[in-house]
N, C-alpha and C positions, 0 to 999 in steps of 0.2 A: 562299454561301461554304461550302466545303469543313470538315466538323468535321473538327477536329486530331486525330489521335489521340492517346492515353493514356499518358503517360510510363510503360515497364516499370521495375519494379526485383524484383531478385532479392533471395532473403532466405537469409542464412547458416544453418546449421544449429542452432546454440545460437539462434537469435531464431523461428525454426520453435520449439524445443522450449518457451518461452516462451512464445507465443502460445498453442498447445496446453495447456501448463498455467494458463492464464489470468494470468500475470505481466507483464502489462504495464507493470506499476512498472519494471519496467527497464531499459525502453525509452524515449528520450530522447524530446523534443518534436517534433525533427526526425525522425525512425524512425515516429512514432505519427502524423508529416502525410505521409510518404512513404506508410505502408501505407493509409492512406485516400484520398488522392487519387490513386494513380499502380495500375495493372494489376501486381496479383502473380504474381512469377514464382519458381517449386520448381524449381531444377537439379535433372537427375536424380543428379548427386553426393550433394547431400544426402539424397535417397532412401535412397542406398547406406548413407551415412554414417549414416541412423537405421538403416537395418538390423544394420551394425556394433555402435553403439551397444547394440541391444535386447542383440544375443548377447551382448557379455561385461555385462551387468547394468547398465551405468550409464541406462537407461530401460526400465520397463515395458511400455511400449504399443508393439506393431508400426509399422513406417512404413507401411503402408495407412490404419489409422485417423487417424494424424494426417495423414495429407497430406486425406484423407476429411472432415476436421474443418474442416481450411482452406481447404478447396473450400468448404463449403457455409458458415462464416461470413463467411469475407473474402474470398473468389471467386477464391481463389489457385489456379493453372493448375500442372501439373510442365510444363517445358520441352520441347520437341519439336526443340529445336535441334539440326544433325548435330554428331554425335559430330568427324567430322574437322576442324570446324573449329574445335572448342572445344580439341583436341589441338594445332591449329597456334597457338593462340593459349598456351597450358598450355607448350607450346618455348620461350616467350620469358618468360617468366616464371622467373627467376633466384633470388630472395627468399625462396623458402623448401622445402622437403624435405617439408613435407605435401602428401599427396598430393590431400587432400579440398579444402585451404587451394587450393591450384594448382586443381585444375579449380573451385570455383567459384568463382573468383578471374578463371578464366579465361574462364567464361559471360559475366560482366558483361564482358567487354572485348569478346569475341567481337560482343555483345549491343549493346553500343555505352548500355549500360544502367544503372544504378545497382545496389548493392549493401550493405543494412541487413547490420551487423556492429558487433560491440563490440570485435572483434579490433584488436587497435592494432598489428600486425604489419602485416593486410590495407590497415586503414584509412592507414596511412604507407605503402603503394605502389601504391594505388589509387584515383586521384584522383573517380571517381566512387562513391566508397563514400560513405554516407548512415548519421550517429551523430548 
């Protein structure tokens, strides 16, 4: 018999910056059994979005180091998915005016994949979102 492979799930930005600073407390029961049993996946949005972040001050650390960090503890991947179809899917996505919200909003559907978020904007228009 064929092993199955490994449910992905993507992880939003604020639960990257958490994990990185060691805050797991924040993280619900279901978030803390997705990120160990299922394959991590890093939109390169959220890439961007730490880099955002670092420049106007609201985090210290580069996004090299943390995505660096979350490689090597929880074997979390950055995304290699194309661009075009994470944008055809970010079209249909009506719900909200960020832009970072929309593309990796737009991953996990592209993805066909789950998506760890505390956001209750995402989580009420994303039926595969994982809190």
């Amino acid at each position: 018999m064929a092993k199955r492979p490994a449910r992905v799930v993507c992880l939003d930005t604020h639960v990257v910056v958490w994990l990185y600073a060691g805050l797991t407390d924040k993280l619900t029961p279901a978030a803390c059994a997705a990120i160990e049993t299922c394959d991590i996946c890093i939109p390169q949005m959220v890439r961007l979005e730490l880099h955002y972040l670092f420049e106007i001050g609201r985090i210290t650390v580069q996004q090299d180091q943390i995505v660096s960090f979350l490689s090597k503890t929880i074997g979390a991947r950055l995304s290699d998915w194309p661009l075009a179809q994470l944008v055809d899917a970010a079209l249909q996505i009506d719900w909200t005016r960020d832009v970072f919200d929309r593309m990796i909003a737009a991953e996990a559907i592209a993805r066909s994949c789950g998506l760890i978020s505390a956001d209750d904007r995402i989580r009420g228009h994303l039926p595969s979102a994982v809190w």
